[in-house]
N, C-alpha and C positions, 0 to 999 in steps of 0.2 A: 510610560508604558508599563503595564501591568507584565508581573512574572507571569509564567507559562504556567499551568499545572500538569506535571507528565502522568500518565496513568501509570504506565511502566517507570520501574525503578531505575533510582543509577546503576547499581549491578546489571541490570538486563539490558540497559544502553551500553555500559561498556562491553558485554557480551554482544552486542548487536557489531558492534565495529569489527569483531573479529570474523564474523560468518562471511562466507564467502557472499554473492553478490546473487546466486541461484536459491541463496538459502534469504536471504533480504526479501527478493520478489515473491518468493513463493510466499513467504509466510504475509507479507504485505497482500495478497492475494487469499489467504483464508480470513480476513478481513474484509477485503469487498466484495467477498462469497457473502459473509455475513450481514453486508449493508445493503447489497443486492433480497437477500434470504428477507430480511428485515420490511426494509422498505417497499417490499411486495404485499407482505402478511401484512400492514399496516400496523405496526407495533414502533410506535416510532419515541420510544425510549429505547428500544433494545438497536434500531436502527441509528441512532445519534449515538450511542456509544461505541459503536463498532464502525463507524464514520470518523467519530476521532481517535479510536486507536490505530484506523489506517494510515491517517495524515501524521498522527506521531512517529509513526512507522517509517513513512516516506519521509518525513525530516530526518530523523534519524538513518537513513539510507543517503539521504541527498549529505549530510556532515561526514558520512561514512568515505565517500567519494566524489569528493571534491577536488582530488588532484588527477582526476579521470575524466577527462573531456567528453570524449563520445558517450562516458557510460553518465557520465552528470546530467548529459542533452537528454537522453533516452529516461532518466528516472523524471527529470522536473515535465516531460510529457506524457508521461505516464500520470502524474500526481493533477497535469494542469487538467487532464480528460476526466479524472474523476471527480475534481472541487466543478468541472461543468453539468457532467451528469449531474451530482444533488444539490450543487447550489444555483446553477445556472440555466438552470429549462433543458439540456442539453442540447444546446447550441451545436454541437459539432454533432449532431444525431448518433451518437456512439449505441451501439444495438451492444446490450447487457452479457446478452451469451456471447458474444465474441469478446468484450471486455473478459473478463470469468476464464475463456479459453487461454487469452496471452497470460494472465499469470501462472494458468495451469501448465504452463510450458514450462515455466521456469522450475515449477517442479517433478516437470521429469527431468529436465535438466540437472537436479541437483539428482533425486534418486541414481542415473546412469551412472553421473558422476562419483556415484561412493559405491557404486558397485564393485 
């Protein structure tokens, strides 16, 4: 099996395990802003790249919590709706602006939170 190649650095993975789990989504979430933004405008290098730094994302969130059950179930569903949205025909008919809304949640979530 071939190594992975990470876009993001080891610093910024190890920085990732620390952020709280509001701040993981959200930022997971200006990412499939982006794939969404992308794959509209039909520019589909700038939308493959921001496809896999999503899924780097969500890896990197799913190793973050993994000793968190319900929060483990809720990211790898999160991760399984999106590889269906662009690589799956979307099977599960996920409607894009309401994808786009739930991660926007998590960042108000986090803004409240550091209020």
């Amino acid at each position: 099996m071939a190594d992975l190649k990470y876009v993001h650095s080891d610093e910024a993975r190890e920085n990732w395990m620390k952020m709280p789990i509001t701040m993981q989504m959200g930022n997971i979430g200006s990412e499939v802003s982006r794939s969404l933004k992308w794959t509209k405008k039909k520019n589909e290098t700038r939308a493959n790249s921001a496809i896999d730094r999503a899924l780097e994302l969500f890896d990197f969130t799913i190793e973050a919590n993994l000793k968190n059950h319900a929060r483990l179930t809720e990211i790898l569903k999160a991760r399984e709706e999106f590889c269906d949205y662009f690589f799956n025909h979307n099977s599960y008919h996920t409607d894009p602006i309401k994808m786009q809304k739930y991660y926007d949640g998590f960042v108000m979530m986090e803004r409240l939170s550091s209020c």
